[in-house]
N, C-alpha and C positions, 0 to 999 in steps of 0.2 A: 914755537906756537904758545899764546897765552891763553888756553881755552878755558874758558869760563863755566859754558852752556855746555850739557851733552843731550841730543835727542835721541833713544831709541825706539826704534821703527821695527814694529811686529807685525803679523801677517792684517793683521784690521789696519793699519796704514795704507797696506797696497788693498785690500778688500777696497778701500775708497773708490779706486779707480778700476775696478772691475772685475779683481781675482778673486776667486774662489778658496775659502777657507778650506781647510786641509781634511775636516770633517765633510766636508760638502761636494769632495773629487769624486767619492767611489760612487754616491746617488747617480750624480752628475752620466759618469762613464756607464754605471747601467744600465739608467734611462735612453741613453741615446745608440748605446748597444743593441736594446733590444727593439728600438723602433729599423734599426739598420737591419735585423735577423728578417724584419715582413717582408723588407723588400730585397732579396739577394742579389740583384744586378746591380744593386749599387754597394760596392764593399765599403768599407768604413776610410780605408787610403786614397778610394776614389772621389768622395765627396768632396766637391770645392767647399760646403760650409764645415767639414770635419775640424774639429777640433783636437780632437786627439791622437791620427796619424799614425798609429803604432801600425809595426810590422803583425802578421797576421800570428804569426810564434808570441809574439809579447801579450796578443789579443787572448788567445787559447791558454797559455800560463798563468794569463790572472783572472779569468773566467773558472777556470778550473781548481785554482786556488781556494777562491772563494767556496767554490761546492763543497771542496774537498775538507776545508777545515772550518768554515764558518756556515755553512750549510745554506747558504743563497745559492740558489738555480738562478741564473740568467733566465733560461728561459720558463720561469714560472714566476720569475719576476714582474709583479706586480702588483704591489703593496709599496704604495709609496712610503707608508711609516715604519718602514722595516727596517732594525737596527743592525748598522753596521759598525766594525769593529772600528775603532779607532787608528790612525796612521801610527800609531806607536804602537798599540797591541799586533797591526803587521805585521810590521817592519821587526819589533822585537821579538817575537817566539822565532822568526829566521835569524838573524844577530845572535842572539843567544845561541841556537843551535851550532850558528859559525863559531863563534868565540870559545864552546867546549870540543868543537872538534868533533858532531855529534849530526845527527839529521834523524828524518823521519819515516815510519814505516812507507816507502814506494815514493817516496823526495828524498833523495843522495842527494848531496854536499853540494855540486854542482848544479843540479835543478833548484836549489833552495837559493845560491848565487843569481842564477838567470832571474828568478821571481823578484828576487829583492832587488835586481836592475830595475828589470820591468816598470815596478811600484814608481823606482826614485824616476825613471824617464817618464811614468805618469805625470809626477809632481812639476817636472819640469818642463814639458812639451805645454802642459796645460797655462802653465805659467807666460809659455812663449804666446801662447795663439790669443789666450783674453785682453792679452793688454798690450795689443797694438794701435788700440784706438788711443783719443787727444788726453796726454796725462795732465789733470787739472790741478788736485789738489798738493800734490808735491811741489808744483812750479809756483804756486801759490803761498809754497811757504820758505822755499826760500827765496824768492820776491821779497816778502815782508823781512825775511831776517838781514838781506842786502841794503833793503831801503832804513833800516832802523842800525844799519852800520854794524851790525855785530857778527856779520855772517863768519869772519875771521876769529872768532871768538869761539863761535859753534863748532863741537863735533857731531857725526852721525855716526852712531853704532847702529847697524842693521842685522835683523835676524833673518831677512830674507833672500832669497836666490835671485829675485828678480833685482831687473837695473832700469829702475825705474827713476830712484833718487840718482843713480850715477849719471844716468843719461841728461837729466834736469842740471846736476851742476859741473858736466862735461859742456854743457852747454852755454855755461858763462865764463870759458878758456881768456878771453882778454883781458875779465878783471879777475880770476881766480883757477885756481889750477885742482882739478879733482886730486887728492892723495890717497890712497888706499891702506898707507902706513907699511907699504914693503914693494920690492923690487921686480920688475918683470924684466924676462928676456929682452924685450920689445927696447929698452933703455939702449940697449949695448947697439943696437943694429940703425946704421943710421937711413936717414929716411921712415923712420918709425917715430911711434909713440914716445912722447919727450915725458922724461922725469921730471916732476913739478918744480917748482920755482916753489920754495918754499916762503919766501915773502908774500905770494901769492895762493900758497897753501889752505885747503878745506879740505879737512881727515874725513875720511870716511871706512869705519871698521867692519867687513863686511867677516862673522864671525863663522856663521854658517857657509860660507864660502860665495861663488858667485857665477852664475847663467856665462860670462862674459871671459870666465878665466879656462886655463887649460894647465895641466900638470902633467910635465915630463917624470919620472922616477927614477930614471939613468942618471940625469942631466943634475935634475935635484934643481931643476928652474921652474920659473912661471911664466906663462905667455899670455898677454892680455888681449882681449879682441874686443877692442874700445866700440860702445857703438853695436858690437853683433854678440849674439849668446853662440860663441862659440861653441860651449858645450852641449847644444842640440847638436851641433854638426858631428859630433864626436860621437854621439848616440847613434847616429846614421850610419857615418860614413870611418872607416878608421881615419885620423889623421896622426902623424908621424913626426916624430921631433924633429928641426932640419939640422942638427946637431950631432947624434945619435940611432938614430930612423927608429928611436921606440917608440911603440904607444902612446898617443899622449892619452890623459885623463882628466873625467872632468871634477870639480872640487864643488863638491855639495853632499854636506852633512844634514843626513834625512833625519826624520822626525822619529827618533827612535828614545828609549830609556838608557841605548848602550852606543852614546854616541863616538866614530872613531875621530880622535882630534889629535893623532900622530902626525900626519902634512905638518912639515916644519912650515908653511907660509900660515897656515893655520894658528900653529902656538905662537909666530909671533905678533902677528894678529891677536892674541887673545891676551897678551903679558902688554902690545899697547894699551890695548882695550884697559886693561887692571891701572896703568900709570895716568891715563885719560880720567877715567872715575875718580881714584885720589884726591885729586886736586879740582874737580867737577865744582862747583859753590850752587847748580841747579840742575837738576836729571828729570828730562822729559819722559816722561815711558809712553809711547805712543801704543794704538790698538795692540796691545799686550797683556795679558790676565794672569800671569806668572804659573807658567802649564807647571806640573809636577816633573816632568822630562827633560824641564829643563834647569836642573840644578845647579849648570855650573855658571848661567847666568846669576842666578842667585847666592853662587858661591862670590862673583865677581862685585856684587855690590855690597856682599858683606866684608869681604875683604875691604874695599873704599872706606865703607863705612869702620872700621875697625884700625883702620892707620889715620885714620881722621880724630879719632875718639869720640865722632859724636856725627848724626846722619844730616848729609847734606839738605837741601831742600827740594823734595820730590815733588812731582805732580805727576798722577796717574788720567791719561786722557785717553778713556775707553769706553765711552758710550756709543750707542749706536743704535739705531730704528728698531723696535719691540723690546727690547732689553726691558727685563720686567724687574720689577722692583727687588724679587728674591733673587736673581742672580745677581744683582748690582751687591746688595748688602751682602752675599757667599764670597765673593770677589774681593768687596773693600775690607772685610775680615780676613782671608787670606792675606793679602799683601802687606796690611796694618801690623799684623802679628810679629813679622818677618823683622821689622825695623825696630830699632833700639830707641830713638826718641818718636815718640806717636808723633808728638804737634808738629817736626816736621814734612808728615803727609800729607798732602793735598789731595786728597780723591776726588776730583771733579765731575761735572755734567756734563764735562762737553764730547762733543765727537772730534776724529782727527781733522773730518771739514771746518769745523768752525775751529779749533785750534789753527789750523793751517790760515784762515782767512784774518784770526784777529787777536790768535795768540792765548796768552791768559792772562787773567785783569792783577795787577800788582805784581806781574814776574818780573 
């Protein structure tokens, strides 16, 4: 592959098409909790407009969570301006707690496990149910990278769970072959899932892992479910390696400070990702504001940057509807800082719509 282009795609990429920022899940799940609480014949699994689906145990764990350490009543919940912790101040005081071997007064080890499920099956169920409507602005942009002949050119490095972009360029199989830059079970079994044609290859580094993947730990394989977010169904329903009959699991790396990036399909996933940048000559960063959490993104472009000697050509395209003029300048200071040559950053105006629709002027 002679990749030229990489675009990475952060959660305001898919926010285009309809998903919900990670800051905006736990509103989101309150508000429609507690209009579920007025009326009790209708449960929250029963509703055909539910979006959230959780088992009535996962429902009570993170209702209770929250009373319990962040001091939101559900049901005195009503205050819509009412500040919630962040998906990484969660996820982390539980992470940490696991990682010292350690829990909390009336939360054992095990209840703090169940929570932290909980949270991550929040992230991702939520993920499954908003964006099943028509994906516009993804298809929209690699459209324009196929018609302008460089889509073979392009990587995608994606931060997100969802298979939004996967689905978009699974969907052009006769002139290009999605690649994920590692090996699924699915290869070996025939009548399956065909390993790309690397002539026909488009990388796609999905860091944070993926809706659509399954991981055995026996097997030390991967199982791809092209097409379906496997790993909701795993959330449900146990499924079973047909190999092994172990557990499979699903691979998504929550929004945490203490993230676990052991899964060998992960590290090699992330040693592409580092040999992809190297050689990058333009880096898209799409709706992406460079969180603190996530350092080893930032580890990963300064590495680039540092075998290169000198910073490729960025363009940050993160605008979007009310963004006020102090978060743009917090933002474009942040990320400015980070890099070695300033004049090669671009901080642009645009959103990932009009990127997606018309690109950016002189790239």
């Amino acid at each position: 592959m002679n990749i030229k282009d990489v675009i990475l795609l952060g959660a305001g990429a898919s926010k285009s098409e309809g998903a919900p920022l990670q800051n905006e899940l736990f509103k989101e799940f309150f508000e429609y909790y507690r209009r579920v609480l007025k009326d009790k014949q209708h449960r929250l699994r029963e509703d055909k407009d539910n979006v959230w689906n959780l088992s009535k145990e996962q429902e009570e764990l993170i209702v209770k969570y929250f009373k319990n350490f962040w001091g939101i009543n559900i049901k005195s919940y009503q205050n819509k301006n009412i500040k919630f912790p962040t998906f990484e101040e969660c996820l982390g005081v539980l992470d940490l707690a696991y990682y010292r071997g350690e829990s909390f007064k009336n939360y054992h080890k095990k209840k703090i496990e169940q929570i932290r499920n909980a949270l991550i099956f929040l992230i991702a169920k939520v993920l499954d149910e908003k964006l099943r409507e028509k994906i516009i602005y993804h298809k929209k942009l690699v459209y324009r990278l196929e018609k302008k002949s460089c889509l073979s050119q392009t990587a995608f490095i994606s931060l997100n769970y969802d298979i939004i972009i996967d689905n978009v360029l699974a969907d052009l199989y006769d002139k290009f072959h999605l690649d994920y830059g590692i090996d699924f079970i699915n290869f070996e079994r025939e009548n399956d899932w065909k390993r790309p044609d690397q002539d026909k290859a488009v990388l796609l580094l999905k860091i944070h892992g993926s809706l659509n993947w399954l991981y055995c730990p026996t097997c030390n394989h991967l199982e791809l479910t092209p097409k379906e977010k496997g790993a909701i169904k795993a959330f449900y329903k146990e499924k079973k390696c047909n190999k092994c009959n172990t557990l499979m699991e699903p691979v998504i790396i929550p929004p945490t400070f203490y993230k676990e990036m052991t899964n060998p399909f992960i590290q090699e996933i992330f040693l592409r990702a580092d040999k992809v940048l190297r050689n990058a000559e333009k880096i898209f960063i799409c709706g992406y504001s460079f969180p603190d959490a996530d350092l080893h993104i930032k580890y990963l472009l300064k590495r680039a940057e540092q075998f290169r000697g000198k910073t490729p050509e960025i363009y940050v395209i993160n605008n979007y509807l009310n963004k006020t003029d102090q978060q743009k300048e917090e933002e474009e200071h942040r990320i400015r800082r980070f890099f070695k040559n300033k004049e090669k950053l671009h901080y642009t105006n645009l959103s990932f719509e009009e990127f997606a629709n018309e690109g950016v002027k002189n790239e």
